[in-house]
PQR file of N, CA, C, O and H, with PARSE charges and radii, in Angstrom:
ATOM      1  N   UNK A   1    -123.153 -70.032-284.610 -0.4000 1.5000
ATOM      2  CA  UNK A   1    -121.858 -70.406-284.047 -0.0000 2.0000
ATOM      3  C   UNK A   1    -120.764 -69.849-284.965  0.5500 1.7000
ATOM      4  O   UNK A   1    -120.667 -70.245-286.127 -0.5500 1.4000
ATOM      5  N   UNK A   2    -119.981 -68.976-284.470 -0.4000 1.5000
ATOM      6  CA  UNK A   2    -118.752 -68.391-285.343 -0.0000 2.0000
ATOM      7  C   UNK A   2    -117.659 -70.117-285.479  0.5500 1.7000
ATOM      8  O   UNK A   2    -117.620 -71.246-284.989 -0.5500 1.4000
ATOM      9  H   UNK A   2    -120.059 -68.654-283.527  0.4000 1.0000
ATOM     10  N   UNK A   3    -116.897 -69.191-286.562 -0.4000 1.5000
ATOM     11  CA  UNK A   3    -115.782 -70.020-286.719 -0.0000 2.0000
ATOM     12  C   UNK A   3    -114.720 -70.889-285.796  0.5500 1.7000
ATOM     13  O   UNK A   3    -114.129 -71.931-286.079 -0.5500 1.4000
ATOM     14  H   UNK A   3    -116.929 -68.274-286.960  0.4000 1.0000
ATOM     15  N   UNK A   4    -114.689 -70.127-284.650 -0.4000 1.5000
ATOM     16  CA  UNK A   4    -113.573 -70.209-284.091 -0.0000 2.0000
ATOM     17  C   UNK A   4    -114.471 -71.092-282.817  0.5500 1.7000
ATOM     18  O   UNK A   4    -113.711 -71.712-282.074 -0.5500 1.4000
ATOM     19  H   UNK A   4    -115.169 -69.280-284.421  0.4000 1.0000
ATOM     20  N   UNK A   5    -115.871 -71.217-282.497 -0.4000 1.5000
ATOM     21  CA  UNK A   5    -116.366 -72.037-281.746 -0.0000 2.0000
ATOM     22  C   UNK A   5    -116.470 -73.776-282.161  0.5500 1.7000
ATOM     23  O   UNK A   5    -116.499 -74.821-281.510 -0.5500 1.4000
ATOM     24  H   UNK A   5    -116.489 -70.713-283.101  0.4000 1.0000
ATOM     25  N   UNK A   6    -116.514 -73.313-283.982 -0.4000 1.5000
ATOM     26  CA  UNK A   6    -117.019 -74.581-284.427 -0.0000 2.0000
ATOM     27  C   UNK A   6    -115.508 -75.172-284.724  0.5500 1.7000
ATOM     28  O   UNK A   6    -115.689 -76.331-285.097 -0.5500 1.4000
ATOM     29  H   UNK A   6    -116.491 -72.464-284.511  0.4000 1.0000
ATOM     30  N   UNK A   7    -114.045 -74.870-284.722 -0.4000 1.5000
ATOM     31  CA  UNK A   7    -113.289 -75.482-284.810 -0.0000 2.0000
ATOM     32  C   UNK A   7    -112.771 -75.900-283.030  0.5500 1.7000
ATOM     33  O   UNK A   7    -111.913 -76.765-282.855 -0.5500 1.4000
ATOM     34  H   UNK A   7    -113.898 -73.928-284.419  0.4000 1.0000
ATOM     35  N   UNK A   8    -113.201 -75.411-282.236 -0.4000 1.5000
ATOM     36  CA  UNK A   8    -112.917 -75.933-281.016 -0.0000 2.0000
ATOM     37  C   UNK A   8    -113.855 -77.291-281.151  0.5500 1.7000
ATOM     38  O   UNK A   8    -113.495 -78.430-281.448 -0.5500 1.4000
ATOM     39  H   UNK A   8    -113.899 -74.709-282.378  0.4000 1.0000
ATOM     40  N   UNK A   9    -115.075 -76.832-280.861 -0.4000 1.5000
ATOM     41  CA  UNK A   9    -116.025 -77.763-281.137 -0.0000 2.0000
ATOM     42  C   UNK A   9    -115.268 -79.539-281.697  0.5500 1.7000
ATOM     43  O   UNK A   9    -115.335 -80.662-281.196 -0.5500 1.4000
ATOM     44  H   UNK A   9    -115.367 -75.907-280.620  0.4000 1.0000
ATOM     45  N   UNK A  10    -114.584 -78.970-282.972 -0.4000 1.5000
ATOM     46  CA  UNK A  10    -114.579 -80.004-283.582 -0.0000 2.0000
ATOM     47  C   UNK A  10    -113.012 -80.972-283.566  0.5500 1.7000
ATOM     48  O   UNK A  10    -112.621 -81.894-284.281 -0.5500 1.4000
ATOM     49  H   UNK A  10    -114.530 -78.058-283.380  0.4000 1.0000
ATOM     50  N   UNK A  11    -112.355 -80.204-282.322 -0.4000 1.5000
ATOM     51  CA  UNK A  11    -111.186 -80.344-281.583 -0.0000 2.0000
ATOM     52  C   UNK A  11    -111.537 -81.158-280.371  0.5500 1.7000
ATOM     53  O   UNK A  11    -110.719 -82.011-280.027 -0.5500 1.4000
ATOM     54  H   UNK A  11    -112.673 -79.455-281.741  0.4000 1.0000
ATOM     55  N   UNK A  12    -112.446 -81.039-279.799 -0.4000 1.5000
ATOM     56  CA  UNK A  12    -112.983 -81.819-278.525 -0.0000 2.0000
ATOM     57  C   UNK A  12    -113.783 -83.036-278.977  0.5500 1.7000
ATOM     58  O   UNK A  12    -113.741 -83.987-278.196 -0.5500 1.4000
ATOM     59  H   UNK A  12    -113.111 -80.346-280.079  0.4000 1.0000
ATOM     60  N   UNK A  13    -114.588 -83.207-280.220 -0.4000 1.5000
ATOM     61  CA  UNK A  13    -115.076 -84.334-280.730 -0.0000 2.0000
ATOM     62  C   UNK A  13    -113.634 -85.133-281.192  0.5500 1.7000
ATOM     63  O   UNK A  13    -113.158 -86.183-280.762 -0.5500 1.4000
ATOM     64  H   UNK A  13    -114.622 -82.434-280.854  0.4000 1.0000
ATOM     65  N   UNK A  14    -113.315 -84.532-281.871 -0.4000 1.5000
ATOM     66  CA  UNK A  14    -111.653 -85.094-282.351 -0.0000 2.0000
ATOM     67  C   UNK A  14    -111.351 -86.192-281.348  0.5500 1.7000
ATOM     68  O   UNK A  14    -111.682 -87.377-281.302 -0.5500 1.4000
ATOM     69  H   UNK A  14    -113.702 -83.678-282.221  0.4000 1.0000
ATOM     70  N   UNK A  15    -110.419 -85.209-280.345 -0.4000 1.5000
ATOM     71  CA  UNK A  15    -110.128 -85.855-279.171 -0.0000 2.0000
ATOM     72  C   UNK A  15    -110.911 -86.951-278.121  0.5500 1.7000
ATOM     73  O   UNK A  15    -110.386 -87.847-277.461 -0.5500 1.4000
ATOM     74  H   UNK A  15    -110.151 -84.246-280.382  0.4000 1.0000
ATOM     75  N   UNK A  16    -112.425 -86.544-278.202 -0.4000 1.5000
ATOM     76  CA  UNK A  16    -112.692 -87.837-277.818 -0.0000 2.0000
ATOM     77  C   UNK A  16    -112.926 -88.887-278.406  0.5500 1.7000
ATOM     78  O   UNK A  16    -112.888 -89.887-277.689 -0.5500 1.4000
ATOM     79  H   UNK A  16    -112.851 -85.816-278.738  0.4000 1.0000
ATOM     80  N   UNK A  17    -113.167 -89.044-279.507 -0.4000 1.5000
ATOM     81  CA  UNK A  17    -112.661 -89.813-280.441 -0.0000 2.0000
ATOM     82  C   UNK A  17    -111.070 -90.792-280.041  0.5500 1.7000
ATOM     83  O   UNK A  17    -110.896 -91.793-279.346 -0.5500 1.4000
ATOM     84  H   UNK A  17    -113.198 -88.231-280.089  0.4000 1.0000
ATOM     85  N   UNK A  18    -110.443 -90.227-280.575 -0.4000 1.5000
ATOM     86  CA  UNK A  18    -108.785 -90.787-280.306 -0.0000 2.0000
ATOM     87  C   UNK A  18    -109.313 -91.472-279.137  0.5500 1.7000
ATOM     88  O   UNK A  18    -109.638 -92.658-279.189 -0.5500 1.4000
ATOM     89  H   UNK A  18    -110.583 -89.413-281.139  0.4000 1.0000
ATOM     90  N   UNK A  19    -109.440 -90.551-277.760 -0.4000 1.5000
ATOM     91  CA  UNK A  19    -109.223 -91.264-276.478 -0.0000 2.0000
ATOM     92  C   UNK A  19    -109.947 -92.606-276.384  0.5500 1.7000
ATOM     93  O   UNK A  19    -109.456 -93.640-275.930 -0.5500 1.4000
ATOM     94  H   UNK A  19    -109.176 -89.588-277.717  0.4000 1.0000
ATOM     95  N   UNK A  20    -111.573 -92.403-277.029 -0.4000 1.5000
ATOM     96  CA  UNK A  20    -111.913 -94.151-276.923 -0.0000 2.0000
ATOM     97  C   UNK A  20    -111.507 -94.922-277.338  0.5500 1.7000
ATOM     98  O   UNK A  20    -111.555 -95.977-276.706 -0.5500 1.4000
ATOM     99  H   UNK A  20    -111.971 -91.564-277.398  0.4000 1.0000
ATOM    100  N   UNK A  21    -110.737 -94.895-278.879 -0.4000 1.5000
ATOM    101  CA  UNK A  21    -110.323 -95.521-279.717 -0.0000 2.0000
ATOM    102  C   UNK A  21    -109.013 -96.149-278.584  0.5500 1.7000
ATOM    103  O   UNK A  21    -108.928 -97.322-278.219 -0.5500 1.4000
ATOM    104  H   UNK A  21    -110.698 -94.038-279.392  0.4000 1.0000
ATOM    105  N   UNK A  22    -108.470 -95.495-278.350 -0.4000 1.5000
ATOM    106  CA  UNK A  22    -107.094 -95.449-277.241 -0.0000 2.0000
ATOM    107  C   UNK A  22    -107.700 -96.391-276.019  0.5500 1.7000
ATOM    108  O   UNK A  22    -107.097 -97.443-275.805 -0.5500 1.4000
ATOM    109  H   UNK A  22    -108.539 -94.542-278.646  0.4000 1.0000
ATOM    110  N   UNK A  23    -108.625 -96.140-275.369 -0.4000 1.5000
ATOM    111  CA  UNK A  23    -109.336 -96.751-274.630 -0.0000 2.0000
ATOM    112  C   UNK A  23    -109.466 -98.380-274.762  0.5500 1.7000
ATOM    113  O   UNK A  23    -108.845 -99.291-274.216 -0.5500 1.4000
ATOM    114  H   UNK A  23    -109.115 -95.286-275.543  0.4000 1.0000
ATOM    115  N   UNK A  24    -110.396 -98.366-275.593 -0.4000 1.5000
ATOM    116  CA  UNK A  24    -110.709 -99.972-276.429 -0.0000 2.0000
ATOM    117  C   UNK A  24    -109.218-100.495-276.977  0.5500 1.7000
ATOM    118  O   UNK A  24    -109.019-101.705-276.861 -0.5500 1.4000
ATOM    119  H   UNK A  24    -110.900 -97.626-276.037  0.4000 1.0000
ATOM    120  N   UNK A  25    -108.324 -99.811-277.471 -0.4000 1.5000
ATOM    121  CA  UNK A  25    -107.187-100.580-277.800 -0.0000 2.0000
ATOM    122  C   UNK A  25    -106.605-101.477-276.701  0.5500 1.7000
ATOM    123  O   UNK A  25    -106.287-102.662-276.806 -0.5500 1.4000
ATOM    124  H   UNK A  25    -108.486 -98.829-277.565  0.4000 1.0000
ATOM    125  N   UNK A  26    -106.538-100.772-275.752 -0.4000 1.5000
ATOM    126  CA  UNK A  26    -105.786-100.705-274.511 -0.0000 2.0000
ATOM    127  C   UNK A  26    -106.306-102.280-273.855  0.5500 1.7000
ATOM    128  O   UNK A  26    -105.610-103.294-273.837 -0.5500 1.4000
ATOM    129  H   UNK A  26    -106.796 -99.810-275.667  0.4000 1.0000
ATOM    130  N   UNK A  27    -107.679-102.150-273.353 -0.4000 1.5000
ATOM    131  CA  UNK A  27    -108.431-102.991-273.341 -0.0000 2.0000
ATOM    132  C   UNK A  27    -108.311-104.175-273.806  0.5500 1.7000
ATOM    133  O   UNK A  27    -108.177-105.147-273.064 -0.5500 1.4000
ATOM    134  H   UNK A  27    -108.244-101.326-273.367  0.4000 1.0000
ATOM    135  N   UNK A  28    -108.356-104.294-275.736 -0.4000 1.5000
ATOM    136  CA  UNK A  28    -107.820-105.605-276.323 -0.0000 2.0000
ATOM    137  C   UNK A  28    -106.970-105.833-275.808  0.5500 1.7000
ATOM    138  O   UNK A  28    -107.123-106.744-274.995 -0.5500 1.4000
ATOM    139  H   UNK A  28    -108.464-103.503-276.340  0.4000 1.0000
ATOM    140  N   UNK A  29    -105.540-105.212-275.894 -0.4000 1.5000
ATOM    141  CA  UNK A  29    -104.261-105.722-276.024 -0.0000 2.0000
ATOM    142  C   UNK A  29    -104.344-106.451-274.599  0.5500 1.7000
ATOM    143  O   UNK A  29    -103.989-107.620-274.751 -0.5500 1.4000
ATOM    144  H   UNK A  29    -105.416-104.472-276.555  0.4000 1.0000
ATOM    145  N   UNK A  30    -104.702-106.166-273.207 -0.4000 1.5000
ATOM    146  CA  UNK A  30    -104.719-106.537-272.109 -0.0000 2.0000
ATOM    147  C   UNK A  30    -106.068-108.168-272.048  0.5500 1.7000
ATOM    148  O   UNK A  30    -106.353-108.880-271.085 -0.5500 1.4000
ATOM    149  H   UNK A  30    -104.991-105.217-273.084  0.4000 1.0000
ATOM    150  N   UNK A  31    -106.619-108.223-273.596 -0.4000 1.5000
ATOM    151  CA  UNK A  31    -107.335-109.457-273.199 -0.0000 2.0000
ATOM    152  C   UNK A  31    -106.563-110.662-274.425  0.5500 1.7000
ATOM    153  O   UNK A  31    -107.206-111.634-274.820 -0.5500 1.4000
ATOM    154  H   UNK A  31    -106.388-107.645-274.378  0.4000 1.0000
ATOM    155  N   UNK A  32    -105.388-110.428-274.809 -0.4000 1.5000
ATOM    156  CA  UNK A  32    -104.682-111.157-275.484 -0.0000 2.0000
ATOM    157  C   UNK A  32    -103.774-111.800-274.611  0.5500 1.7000
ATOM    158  O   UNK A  32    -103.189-111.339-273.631 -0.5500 1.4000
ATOM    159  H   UNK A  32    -104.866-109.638-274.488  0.4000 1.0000
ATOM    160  N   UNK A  33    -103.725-113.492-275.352 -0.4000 1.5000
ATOM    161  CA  UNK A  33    -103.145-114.108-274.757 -0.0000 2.0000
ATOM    162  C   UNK A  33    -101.490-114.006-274.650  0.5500 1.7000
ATOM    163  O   UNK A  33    -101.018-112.903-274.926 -0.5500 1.4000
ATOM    164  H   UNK A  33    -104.201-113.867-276.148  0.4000 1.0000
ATOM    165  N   UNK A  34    -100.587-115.045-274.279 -0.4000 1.5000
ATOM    166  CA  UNK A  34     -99.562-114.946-274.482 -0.0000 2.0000
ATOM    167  C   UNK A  34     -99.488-115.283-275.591  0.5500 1.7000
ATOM    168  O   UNK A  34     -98.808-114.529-276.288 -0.5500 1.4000
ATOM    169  H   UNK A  34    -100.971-115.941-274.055  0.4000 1.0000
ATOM    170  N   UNK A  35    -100.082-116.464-276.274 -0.4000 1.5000
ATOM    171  CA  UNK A  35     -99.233-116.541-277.832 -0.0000 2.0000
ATOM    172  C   UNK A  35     -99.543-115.643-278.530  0.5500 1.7000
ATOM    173  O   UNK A  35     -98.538-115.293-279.148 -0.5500 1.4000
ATOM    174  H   UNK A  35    -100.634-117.076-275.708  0.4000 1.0000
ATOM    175  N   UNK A  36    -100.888-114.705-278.949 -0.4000 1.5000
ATOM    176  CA  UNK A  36    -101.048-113.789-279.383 -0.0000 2.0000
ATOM    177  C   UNK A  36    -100.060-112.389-279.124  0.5500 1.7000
ATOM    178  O   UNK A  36     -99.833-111.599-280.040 -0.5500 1.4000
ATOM    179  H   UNK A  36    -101.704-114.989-278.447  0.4000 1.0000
ATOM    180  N   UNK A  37     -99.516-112.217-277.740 -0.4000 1.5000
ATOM    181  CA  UNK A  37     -98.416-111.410-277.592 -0.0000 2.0000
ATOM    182  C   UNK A  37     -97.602-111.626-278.473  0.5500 1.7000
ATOM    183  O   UNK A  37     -97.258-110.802-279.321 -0.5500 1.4000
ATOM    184  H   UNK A  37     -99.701-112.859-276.996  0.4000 1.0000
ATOM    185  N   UNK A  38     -97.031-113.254-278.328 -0.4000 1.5000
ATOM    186  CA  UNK A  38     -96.248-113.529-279.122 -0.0000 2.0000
ATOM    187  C   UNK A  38     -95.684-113.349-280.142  0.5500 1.7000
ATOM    188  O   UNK A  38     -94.497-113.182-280.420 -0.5500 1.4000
ATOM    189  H   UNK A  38     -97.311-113.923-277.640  0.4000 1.0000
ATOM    190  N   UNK A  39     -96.698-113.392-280.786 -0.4000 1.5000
ATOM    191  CA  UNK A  39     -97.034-113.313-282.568 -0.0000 2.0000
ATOM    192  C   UNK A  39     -97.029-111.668-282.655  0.5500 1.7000
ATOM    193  O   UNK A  39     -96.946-111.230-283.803 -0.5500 1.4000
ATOM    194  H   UNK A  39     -97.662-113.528-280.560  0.4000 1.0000
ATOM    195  N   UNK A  40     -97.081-111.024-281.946 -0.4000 1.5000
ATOM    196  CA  UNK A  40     -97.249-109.215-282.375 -0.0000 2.0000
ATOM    197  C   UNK A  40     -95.740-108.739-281.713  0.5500 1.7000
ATOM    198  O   UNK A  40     -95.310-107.597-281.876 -0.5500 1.4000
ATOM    199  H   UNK A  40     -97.148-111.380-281.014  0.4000 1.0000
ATOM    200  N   UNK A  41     -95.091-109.666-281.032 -0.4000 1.5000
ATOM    201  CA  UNK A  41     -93.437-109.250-280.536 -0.0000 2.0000
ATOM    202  C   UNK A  41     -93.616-108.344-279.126  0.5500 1.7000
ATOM    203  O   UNK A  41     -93.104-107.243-278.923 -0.5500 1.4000
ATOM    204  H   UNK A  41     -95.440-110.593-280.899  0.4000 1.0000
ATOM    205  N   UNK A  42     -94.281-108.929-278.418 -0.4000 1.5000
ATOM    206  CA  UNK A  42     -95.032-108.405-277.159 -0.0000 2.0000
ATOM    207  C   UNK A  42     -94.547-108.948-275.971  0.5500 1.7000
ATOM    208  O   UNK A  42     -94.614-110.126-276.324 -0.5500 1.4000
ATOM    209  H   UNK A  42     -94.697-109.823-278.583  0.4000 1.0000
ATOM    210  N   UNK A  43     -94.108-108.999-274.828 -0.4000 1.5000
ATOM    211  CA  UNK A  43     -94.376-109.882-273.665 -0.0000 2.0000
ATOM    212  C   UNK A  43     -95.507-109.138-272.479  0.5500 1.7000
ATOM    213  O   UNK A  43     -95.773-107.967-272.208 -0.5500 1.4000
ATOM    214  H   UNK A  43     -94.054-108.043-274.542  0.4000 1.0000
ATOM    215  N   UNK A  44     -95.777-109.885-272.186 -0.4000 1.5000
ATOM    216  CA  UNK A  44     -97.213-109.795-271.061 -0.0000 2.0000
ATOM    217  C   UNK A  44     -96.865-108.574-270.060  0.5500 1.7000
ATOM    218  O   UNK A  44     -97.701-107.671-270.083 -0.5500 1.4000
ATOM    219  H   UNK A  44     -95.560-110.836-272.406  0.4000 1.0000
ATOM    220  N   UNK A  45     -96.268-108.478-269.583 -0.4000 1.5000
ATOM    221  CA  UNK A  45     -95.309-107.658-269.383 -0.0000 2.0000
ATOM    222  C   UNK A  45     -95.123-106.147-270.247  0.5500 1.7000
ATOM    223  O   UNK A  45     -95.464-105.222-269.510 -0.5500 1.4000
ATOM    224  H   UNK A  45     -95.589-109.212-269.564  0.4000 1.0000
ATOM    225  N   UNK A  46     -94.876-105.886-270.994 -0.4000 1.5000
ATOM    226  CA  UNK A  46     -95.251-104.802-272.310 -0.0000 2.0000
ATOM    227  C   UNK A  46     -96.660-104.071-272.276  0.5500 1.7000
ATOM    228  O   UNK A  46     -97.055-102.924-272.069 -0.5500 1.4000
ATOM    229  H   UNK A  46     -94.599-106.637-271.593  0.4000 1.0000
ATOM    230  N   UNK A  47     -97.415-105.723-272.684 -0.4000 1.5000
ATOM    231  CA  UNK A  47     -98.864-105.304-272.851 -0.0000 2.0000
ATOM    232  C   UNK A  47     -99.214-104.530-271.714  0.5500 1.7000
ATOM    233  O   UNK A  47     -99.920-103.526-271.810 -0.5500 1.4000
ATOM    234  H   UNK A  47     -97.095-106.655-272.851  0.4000 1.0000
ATOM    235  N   UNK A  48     -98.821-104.891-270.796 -0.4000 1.5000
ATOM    236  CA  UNK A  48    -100.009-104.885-268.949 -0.0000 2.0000
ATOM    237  C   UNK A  48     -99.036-103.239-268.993  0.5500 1.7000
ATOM    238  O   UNK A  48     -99.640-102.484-268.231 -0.5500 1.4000
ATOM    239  H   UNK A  48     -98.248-105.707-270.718  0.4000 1.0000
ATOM    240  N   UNK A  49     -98.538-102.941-269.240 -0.4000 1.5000
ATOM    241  CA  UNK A  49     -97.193-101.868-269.099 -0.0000 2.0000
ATOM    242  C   UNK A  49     -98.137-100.472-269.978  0.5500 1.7000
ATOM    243  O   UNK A  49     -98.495 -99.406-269.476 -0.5500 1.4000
ATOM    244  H   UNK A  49     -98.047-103.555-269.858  0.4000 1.0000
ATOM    245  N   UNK A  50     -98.313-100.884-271.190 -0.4000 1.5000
ATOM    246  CA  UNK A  50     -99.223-100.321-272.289 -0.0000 2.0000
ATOM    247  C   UNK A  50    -100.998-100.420-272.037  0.5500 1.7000
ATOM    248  O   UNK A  50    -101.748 -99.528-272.432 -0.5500 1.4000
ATOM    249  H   UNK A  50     -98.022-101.749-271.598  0.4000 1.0000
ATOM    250  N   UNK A  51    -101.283-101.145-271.616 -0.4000 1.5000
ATOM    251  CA  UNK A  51    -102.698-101.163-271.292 -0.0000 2.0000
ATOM    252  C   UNK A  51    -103.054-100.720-270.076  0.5500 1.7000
ATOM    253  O   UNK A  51    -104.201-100.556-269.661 -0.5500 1.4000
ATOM    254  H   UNK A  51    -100.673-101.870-271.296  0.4000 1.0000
ATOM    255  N   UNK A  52    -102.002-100.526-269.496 -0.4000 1.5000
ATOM    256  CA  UNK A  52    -102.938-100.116-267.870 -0.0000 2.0000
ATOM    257  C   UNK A  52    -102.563 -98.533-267.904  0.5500 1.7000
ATOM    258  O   UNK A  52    -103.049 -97.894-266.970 -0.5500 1.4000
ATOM    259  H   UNK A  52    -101.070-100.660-269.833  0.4000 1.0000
ATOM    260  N   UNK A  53    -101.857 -97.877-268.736 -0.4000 1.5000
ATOM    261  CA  UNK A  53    -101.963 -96.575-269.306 -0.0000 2.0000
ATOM    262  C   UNK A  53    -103.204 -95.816-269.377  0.5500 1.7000
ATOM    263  O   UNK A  53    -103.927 -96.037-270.349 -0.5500 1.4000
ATOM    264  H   UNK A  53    -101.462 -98.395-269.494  0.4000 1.0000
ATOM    265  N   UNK A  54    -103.548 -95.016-268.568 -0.4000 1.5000
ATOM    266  CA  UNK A  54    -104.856 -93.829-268.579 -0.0000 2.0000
ATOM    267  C   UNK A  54    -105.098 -93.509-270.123  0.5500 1.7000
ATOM    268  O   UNK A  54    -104.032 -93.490-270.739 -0.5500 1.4000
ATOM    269  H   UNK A  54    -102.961 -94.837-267.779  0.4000 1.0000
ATOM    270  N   UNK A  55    -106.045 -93.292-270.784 -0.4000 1.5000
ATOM    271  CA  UNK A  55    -106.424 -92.990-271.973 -0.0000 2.0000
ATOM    272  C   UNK A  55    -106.038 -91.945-272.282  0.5500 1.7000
ATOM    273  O   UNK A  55    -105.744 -91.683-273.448 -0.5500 1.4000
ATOM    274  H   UNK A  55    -106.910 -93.308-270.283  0.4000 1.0000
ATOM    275  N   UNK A  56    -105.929 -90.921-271.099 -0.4000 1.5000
ATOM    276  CA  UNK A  56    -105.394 -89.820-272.305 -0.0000 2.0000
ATOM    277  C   UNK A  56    -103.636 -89.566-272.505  0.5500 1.7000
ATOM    278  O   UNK A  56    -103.028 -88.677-273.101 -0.5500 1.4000
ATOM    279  H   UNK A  56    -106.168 -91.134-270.152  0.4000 1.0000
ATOM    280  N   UNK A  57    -103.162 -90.739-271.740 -0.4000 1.5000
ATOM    281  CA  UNK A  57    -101.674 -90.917-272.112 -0.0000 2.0000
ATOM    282  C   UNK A  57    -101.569 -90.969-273.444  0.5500 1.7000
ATOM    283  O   UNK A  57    -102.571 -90.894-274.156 -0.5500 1.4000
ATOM    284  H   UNK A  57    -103.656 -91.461-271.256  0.4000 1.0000
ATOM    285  N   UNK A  58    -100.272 -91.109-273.961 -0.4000 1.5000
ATOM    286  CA  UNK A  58     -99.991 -91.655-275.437 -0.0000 2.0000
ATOM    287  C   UNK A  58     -98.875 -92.957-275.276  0.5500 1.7000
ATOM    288  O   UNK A  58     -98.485 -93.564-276.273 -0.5500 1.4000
ATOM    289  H   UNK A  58     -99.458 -91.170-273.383  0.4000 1.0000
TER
END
């Protein structure tokens, strides 16, 4: 494998990486309660706004 395969390569592991990580975040934040919103300066509203975001959004 040349150079230039193994840094793509390691551009697409990268990225899927992030995206699950992004994924599972998304996820929590949408199984937190309101007082837990609370406490992070959130309204339910925000979260559901931020979590229902496609993974490969930012």
């Amino acid at each position: 494998m040349n150079r230039r395969m193994a840094k793509r390569l390691s551009r697409i592991v990268e990225t899927g990486g992030c995206w699950y990580a992004r994924y599972r975040q998304r996820r929590h934040l949408l199984a937190l309660d309101d007082r837990m919103l609370k406490d992070i300066g959130l309204t339910r509203a925000l979260a559901q706004h931020e979590g229902n975001k496609p993974f490969w959004r930012q």
